[in-house]
N, C-alpha and C positions, 0 to 999 in steps of 0.2 A: 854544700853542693852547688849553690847559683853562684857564690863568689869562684869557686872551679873552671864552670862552665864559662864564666864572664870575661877571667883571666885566659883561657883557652881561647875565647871568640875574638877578644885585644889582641892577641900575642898573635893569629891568623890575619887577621886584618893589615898589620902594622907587617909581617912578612909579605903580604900580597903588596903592598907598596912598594917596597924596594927591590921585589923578586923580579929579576929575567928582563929581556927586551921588549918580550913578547906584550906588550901594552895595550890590551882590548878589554874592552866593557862593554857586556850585553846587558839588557831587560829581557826577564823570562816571564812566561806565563804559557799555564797549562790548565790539563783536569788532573783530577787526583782522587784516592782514596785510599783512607787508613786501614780499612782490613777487608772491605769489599764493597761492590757496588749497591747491595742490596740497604747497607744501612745509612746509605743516603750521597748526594751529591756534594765534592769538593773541590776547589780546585787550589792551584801550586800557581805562587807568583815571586817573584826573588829577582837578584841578579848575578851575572855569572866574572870575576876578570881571570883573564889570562895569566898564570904566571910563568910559563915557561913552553917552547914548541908542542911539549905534550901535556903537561899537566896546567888544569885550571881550577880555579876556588869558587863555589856558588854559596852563594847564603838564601836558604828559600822557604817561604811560608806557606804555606798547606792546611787552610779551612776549609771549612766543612758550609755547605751552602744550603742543603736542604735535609733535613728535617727541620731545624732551627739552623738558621744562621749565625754565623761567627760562633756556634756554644764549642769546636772543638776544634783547638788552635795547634799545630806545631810550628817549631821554625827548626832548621834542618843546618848545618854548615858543614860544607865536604869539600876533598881535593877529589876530582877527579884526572884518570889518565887514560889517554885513549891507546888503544892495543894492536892500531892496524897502519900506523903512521902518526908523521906531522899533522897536528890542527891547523898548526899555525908556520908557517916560512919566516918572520920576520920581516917579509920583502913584499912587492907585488906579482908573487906567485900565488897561485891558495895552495893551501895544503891539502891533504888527503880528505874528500869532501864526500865519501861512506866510510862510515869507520863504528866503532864499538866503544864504549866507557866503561872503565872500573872504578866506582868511586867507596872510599870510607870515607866515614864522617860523625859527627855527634848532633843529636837532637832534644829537643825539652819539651815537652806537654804540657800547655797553659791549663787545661780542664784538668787535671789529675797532678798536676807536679811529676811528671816521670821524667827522666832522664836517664840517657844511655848514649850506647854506638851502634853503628850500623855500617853493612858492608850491602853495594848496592853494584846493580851489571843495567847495562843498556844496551839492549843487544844491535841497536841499530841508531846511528846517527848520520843526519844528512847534511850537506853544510859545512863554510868552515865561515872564520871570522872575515875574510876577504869578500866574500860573496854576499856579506850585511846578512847573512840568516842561517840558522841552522835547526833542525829540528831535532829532538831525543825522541826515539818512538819503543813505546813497552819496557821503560824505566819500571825496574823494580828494587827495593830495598826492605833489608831484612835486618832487625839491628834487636836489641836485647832493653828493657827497662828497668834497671838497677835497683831504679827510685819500688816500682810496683811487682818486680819481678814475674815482668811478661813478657812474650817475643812479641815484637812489633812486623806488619808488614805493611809497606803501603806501595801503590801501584798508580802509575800513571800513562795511560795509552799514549799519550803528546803533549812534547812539551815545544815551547817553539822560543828560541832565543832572537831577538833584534840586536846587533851590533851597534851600538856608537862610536866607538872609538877601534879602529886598528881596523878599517875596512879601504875596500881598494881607493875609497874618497881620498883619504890619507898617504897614499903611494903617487895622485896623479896633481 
């Protein structure tokens, strides 16, 4: 199963390089939690690139910060595509800067060995990459654990992405 997952995360990697025009690279970081807030504090940090006007690829890690720290680990890789327009122009226009995500993707569980997929909704995104920022607000995702045969859910009220690369710096 980790040689699967391995060759799955390679073969996304190696497509997001040569994928589309669209050429932006954020840094994310947020809060997060694996099935509620009650059984402790975590947050989500990853990064997110572009591959195409609408659809972009994030790789993101999601620990657990309190009751014990780092004891409950995911890392997350998904396409997402947004539902209400352009993210992204290509050019120095921004694109559609409220809009919504729909992302699948596959995740692994350092503390348990689980592995699965997941289909995930953001009902609110603000931002696009021209503008250096965008926020994800009330990411959720609901995906299946193969490995343990559990449904997984995890939930993050904000998430907030910095752009490096594909922001209006780049167009002037």
């Amino acid at each position: 199963m980790k040689k699967i997952i391995g060759v799955i995360v390679v073969f996304l990697l190696c497509f997001s390089i040569y994928a589309g025009s669209a050429n932006d690279l954020a840094l994310m970081v947020g809060s997060g939690s694996f099935f509620s807030p009650s059984e402790g504090v975590s947050f989500s940090y990853g990064v997110s690139v572009g591959l195409t006007k609408r659809i972009d690829m994030s790789a993101v890690f999601l620990s657990e910060l309190t009751p014990h720290p780092f004891s409950r680990n995911m890392v997350m890789v998904e396409l997402s595509t947004t539902l209400m327009g352009d993210r992204n122009t290509e050019s120095k226009v921004a694109g559609v800067c409220v809009n919504s995500l729909l992302s699948v993707g596959g995740f692994y569980r350092f503390d348990n060995k689980g592995a699965g997929v997941y289909l995930g909704l953001t009902p609110l995104s603000l931002g696009s990459p021209i503008t250096c920022r965008r926020e994800r607000g009330l990411r959720t995702n609901v995906g299946y654990d193969f490995v343990n045969n559990k449904v997984i859910v995890t939930f993050s009220p904000l998430d907030i992405e910095i752009y490096l690369i594909g922001t209006y710096r780049d167009w002037f």
